[in-house]
C-alpha positions in Angstrom: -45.1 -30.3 -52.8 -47.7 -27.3 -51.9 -45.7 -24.6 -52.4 -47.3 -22.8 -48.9 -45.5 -26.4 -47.3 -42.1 -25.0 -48.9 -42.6 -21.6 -47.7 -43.2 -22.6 -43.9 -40.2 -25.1 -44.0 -38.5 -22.2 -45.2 -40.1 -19.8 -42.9 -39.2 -22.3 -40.3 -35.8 -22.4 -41.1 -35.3 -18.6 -41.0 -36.6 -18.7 -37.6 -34.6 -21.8 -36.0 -31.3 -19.9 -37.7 -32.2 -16.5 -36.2 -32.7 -18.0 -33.1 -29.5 -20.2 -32.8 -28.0 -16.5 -34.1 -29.5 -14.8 -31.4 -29.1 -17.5 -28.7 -25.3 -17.5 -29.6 -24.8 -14.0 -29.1 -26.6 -13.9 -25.7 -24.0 -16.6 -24.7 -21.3 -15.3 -25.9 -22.4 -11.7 -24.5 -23.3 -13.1 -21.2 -19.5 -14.9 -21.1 -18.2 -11.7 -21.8 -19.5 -10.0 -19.2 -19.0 -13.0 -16.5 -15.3 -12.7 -17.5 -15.3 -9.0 -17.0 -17.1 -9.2 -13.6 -14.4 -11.9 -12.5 -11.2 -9.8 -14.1 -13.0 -6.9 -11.7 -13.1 -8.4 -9.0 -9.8 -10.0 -9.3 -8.2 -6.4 -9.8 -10.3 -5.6 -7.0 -8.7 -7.9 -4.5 -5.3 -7.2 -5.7 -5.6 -3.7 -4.8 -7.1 -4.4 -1.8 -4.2 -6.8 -0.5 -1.5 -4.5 -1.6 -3.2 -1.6 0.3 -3.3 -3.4 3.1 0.1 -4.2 3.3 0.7 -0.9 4.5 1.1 0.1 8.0 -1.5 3.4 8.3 0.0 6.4 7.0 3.1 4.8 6.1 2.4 6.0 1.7 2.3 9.1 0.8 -1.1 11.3 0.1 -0.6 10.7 -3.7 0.1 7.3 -3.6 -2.4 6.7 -1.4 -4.6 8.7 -3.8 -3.6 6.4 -6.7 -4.6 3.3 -4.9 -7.9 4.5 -3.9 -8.8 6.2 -6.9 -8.0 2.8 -8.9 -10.4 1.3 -5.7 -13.3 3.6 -7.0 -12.4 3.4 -10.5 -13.7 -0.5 -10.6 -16.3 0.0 -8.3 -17.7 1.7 -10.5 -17.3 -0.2 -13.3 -18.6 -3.2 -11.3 -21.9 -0.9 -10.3 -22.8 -0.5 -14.3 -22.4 -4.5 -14.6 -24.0 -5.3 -11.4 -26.0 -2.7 -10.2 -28.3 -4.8 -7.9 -25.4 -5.8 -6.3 -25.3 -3.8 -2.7 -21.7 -4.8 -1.9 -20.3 -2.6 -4.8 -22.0 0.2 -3.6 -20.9 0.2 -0.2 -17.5 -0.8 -1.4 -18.1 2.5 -3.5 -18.9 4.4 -0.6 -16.0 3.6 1.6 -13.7 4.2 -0.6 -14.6 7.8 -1.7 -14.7 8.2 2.3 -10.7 7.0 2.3 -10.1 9.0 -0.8 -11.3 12.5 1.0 -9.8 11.6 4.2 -6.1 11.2 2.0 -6.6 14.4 0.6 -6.9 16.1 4.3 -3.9 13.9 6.2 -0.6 15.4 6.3 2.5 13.2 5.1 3.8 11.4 8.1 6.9 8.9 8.4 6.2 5.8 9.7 8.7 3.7 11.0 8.6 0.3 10.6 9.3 -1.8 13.6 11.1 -5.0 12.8 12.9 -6.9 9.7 9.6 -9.1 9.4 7.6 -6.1 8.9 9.8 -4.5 6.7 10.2 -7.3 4.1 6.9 -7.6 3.7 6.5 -3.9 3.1 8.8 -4.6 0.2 6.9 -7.0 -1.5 4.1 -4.6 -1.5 6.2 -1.5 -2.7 7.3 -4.3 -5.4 3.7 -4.1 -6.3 2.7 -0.7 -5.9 5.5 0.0 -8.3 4.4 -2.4 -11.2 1.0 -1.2 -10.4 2.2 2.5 -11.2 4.3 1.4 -14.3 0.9 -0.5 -15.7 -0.5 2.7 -15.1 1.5 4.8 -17.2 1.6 1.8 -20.4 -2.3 2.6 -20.2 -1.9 6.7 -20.4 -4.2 6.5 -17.5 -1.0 8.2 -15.4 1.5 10.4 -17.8 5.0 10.2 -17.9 5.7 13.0 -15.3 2.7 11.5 -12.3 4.9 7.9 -12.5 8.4 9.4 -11.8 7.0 11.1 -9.1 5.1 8.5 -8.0 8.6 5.8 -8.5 11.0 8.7 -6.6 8.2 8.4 -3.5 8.1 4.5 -3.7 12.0 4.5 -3.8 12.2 6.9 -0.9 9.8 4.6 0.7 12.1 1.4 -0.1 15.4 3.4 1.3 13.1 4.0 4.6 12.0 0.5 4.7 15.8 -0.2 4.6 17.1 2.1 7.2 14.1 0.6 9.7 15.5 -2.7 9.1 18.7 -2.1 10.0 17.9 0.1 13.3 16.0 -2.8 14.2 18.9 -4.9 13.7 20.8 -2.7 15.4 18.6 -2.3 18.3 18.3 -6.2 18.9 22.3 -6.4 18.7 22.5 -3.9 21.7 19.9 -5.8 23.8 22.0 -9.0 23.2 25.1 -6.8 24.6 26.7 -6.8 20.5 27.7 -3.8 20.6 29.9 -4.0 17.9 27.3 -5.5 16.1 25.0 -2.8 16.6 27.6 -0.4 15.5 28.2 -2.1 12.4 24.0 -2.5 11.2 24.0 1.3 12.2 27.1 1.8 9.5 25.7 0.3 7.0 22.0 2.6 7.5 24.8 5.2 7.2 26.1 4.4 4.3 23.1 3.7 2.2 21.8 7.2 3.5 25.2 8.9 2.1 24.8 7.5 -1.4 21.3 9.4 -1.4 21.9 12.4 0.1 23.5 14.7 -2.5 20.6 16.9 -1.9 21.8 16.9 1.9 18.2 16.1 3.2 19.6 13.1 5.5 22.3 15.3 7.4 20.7 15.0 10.4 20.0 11.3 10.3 23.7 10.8 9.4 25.0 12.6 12.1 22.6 10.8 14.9 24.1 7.6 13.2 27.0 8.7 13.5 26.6 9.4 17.1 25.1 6.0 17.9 28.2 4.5 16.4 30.5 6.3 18.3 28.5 5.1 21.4 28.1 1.7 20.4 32.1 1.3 19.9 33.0 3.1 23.2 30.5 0.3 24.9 32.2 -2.3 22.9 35.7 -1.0 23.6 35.1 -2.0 27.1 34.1 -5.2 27.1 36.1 -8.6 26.2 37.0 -9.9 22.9 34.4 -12.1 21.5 35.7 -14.6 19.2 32.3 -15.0 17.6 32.2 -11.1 16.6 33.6 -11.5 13.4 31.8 -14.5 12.3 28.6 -12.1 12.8 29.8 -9.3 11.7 30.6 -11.2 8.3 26.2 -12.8 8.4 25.7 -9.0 8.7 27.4 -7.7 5.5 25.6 -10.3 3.7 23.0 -8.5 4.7 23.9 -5.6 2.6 23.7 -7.5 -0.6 20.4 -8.1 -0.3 19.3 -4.9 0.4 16.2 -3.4 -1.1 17.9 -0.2 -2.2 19.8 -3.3 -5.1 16.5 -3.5 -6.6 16.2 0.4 -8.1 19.8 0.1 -9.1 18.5 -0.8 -12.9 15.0 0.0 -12.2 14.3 1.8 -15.4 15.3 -1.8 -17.7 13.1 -3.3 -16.0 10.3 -1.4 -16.5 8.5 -2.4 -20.2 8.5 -5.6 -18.5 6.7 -4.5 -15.4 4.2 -3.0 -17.8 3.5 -5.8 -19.7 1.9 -7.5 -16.9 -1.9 -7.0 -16.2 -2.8 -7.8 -12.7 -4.4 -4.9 -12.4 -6.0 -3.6 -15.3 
């Protein structure tokens, strides 16, 4: 055999191995990057759900902050993959709007208007704390920025708490339950009391305490109702399921909250 037909068999095979080589690489870099751009947009719309699952104003400034900035944070990442793509841009753009607008709104305290609303709150305070754990397992928040940030979301949850139970309350005294509506207001009491050594919920306990004292003088009045106590027994039941249970061992929990990557 012509030893110019070896050499462009060989030649040939050079070629038809570089290009499987290259075609490979293409695939498996354009894989990667179809991954990424779903693991994005995945992150994206878990961010999105969670933030909407917040009545307006009802976060803090810096948690607020730490959503959107997370928001921007894979716009932009999106924009270096994508950059044709006009939706991460605007997405982009409204989002550094929210950001600046956080940064100039003073802290408010929403109340939350009804048990419905508040246990969904929960879930999403559920999430907005695994989100801020995650955060801190990447060093992208340090140790200091996520107890902050888990003291506010565990003020939030003892809020969310007290709201359900003067909306308990409140439909108890429209029924006539007065006794009923004492008790729910008891228990918002308590669970204020165990946080208040700083004595920042005086003046919530004491209008408690006043709407209890009402509430029993209305109830003092009226019949005996032989289904009181059966009710009154559904409503400490209540107690045990409280959200303020789920900080109670809050810190062993954590490395597993961290080792889940919703959001990264």
């Amino acid at each position: 055999m012509s030893i110019y037909i070896i050499s462009a068999i060989v030649i040939l095979l050079v070629l038809a191995g570089s290009y499987a080589l290259i075609h490979n690489t293409l695939e498996r870099k354009r894989l990667q990057r179809q991954r990424l751009i779903a693991a994005l947009k995945v992150r994206q719309r878990n961010l999105h759900h969670m933030a909407a699952g917040f009545p307006p104003h009802f976060l803090s400034p810096d948690l607020q902050m730490l959503i959107v900035r997370a928001q921007i944070d894979t716009c932009e990442r999106l924009i270096k993959i994508e950059p044709r793509n006009p939706t991460h841009k605007e997405d982009l753009k409204l989002y550094t709007a929210q950001l600046i607008d956080s940064k100039k709104e003073p802290e408010k305290r929403v109340s939350l208007k009804s048990p419905a609303q508040v246990k969904e709150v929960r879930q999403h305070l559920q999430e907005l704390l695994n989100f801020v754990a995650q955060q801190e397992g990447l060093k992208i928040i340090t140790k200091i920025q996520a107890s902050t940030f888990i003291e506010q979301i565990k003020r939030l949850s003892l809020h969310a708490s007290i709201d359900s139970y003067a909306a308990l309350a409140k439909q108890a005294q429209k029924a006539g339950k007065f006794r009923l509506a004492a008790h729910y207001c008891d228990l918002a009491r308590k669970l204020l009391k165990t946080e208040n050594a700083n004595h920042n919920y005086d003046v919530k306990i004491a209008q408690l305490t006043e709407a209890i004292n009402h509430f029993e003088t209305k109830a003092a009045a009226l019949p005996e109702n032989s289904d009181i106590e059966s009710e009154l027994s559904a409503a400490t039941e209540h107690t045990a399921t409280d959200a303020s249970k789920e900080w109670e061992n809050f810190d062993g929990n954590l490395d597993d909250w961290k080792k889940k990557q919703i959001y990264d």
